[in-house]
KEDO-307146 format. One record per residue (C-alpha): residue number from 1; x, y, z. Coordinates in nm, 2 decimals. Layout:
! residues N
<rec><nr>NUM</nr><px>X</px><py>Y</py><pz>Z</pz></rec>
...
//
This chain:
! residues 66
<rec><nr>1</nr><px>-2.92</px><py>-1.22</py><pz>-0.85</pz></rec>
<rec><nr>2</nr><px>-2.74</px><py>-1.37</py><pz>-1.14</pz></rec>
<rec><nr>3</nr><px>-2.55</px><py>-1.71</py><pz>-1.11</pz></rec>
<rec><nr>4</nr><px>-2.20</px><py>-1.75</py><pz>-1.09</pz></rec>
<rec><nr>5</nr><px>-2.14</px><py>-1.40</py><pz>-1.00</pz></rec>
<rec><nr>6</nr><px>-1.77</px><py>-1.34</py><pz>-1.01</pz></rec>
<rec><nr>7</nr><px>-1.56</px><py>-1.04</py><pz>-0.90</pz></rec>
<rec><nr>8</nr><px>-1.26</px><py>-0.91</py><pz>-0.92</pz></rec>
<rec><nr>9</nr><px>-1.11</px><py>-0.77</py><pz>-0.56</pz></rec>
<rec><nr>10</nr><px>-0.87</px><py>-0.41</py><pz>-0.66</pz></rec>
<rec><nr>11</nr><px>-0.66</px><py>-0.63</py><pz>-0.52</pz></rec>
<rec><nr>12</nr><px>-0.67</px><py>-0.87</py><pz>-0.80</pz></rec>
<rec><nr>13</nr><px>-0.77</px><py>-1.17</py><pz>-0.63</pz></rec>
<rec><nr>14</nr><px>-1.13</px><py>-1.32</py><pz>-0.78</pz></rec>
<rec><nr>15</nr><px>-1.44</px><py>-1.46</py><pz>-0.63</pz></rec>
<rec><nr>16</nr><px>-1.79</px><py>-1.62</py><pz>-0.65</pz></rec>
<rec><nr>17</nr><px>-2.12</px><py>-1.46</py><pz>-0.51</pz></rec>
<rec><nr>18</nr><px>-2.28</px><py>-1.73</py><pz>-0.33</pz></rec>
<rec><nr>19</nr><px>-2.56</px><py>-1.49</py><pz>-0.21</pz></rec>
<rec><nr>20</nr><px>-2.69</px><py>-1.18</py><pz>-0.02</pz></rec>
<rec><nr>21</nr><px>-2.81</px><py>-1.29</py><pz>0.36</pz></rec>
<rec><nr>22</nr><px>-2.90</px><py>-1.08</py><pz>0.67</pz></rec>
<rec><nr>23</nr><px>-2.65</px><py>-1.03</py><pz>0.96</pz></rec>
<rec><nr>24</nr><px>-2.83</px><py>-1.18</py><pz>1.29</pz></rec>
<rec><nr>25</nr><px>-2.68</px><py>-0.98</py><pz>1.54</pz></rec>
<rec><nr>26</nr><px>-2.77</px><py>-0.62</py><pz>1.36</pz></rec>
<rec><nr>27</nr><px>-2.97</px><py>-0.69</py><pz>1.08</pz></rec>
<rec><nr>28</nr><px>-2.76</px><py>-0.52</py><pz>0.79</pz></rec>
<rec><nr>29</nr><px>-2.68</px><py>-0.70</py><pz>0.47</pz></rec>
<rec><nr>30</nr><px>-2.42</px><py>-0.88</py><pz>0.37</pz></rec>
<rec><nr>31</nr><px>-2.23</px><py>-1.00</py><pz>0.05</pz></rec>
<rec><nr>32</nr><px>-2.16</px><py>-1.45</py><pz>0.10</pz></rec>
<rec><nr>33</nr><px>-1.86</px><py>-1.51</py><pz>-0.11</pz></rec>
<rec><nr>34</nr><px>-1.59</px><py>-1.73</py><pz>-0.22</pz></rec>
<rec><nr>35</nr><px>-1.23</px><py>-1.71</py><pz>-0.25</pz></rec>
<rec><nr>36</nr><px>-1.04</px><py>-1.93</py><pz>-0.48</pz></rec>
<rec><nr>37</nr><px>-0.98</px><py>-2.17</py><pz>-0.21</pz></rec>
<rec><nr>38</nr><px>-1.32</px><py>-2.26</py><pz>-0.11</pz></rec>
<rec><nr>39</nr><px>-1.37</px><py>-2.07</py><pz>0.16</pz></rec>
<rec><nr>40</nr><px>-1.68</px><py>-1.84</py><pz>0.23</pz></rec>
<rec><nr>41</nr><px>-1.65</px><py>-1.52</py><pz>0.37</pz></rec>
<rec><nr>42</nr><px>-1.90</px><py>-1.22</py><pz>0.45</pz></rec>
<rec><nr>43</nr><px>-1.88</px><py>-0.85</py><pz>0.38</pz></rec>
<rec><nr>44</nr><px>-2.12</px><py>-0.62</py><pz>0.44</pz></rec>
<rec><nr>45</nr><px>-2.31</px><py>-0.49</py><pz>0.13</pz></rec>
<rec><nr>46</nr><px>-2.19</px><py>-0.14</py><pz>0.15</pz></rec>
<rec><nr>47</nr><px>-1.83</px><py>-0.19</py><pz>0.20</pz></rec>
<rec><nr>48</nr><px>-1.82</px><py>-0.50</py><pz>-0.08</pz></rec>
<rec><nr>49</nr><px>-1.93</px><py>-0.21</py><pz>-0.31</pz></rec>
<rec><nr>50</nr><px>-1.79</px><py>0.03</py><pz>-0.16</pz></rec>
<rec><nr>51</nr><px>-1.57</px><py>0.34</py><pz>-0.38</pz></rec>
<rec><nr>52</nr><px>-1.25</px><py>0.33</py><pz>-0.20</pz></rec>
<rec><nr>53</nr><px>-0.92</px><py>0.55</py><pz>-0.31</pz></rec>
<rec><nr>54</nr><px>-0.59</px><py>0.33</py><pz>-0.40</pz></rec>
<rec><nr>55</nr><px>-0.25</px><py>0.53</py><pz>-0.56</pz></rec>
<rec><nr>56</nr><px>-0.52</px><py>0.87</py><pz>-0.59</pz></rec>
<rec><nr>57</nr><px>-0.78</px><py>0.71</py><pz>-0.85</pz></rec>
<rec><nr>58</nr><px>-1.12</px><py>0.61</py><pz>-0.67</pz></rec>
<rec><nr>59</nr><px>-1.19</px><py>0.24</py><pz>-0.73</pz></rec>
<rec><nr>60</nr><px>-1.46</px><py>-0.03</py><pz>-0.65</pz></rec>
<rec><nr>61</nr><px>-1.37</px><py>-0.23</py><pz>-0.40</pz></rec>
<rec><nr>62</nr><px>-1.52</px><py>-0.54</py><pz>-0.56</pz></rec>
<rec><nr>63</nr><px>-1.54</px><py>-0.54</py><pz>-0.98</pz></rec>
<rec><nr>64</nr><px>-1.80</px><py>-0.75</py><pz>-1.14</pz></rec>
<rec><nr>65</nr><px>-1.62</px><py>-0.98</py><pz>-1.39</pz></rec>
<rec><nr>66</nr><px>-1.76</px><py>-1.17</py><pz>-1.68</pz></rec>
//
């Protein structure tokens, strides 16, 4: 995993990868990331890079940003 991954939410809102972990209670993986205000938050892996339709044009949920 690269450092200071950002991405862009279709949304528009942008935020860090801190890392890929395991969730405890089933085992799946999940996305650690931050929001502009410091706070961490989890996703799991499949729905942070999820294809999801907004306004009829499929989009990716999360963008990688450079």
């Amino acid at each position: 995993m690269k450092q200071n991954q950002r991405f862009r939410h279709y949304k528009g809102g942008i935020y860090q990868l801190v890392c890929e972990a395991t969730q405890e209670s089933d085992l799946s993986p999940v996305i650690v990331y931050s929001a502009p205000d410091g706070s961490l938050w989890t996703r799991p892996r499949a729905v942070f890079f999820e294809q999801i339709e907004v306004n009829g044009q499929t989009v990716q949920r999360f963008v990688e940003i450079d």
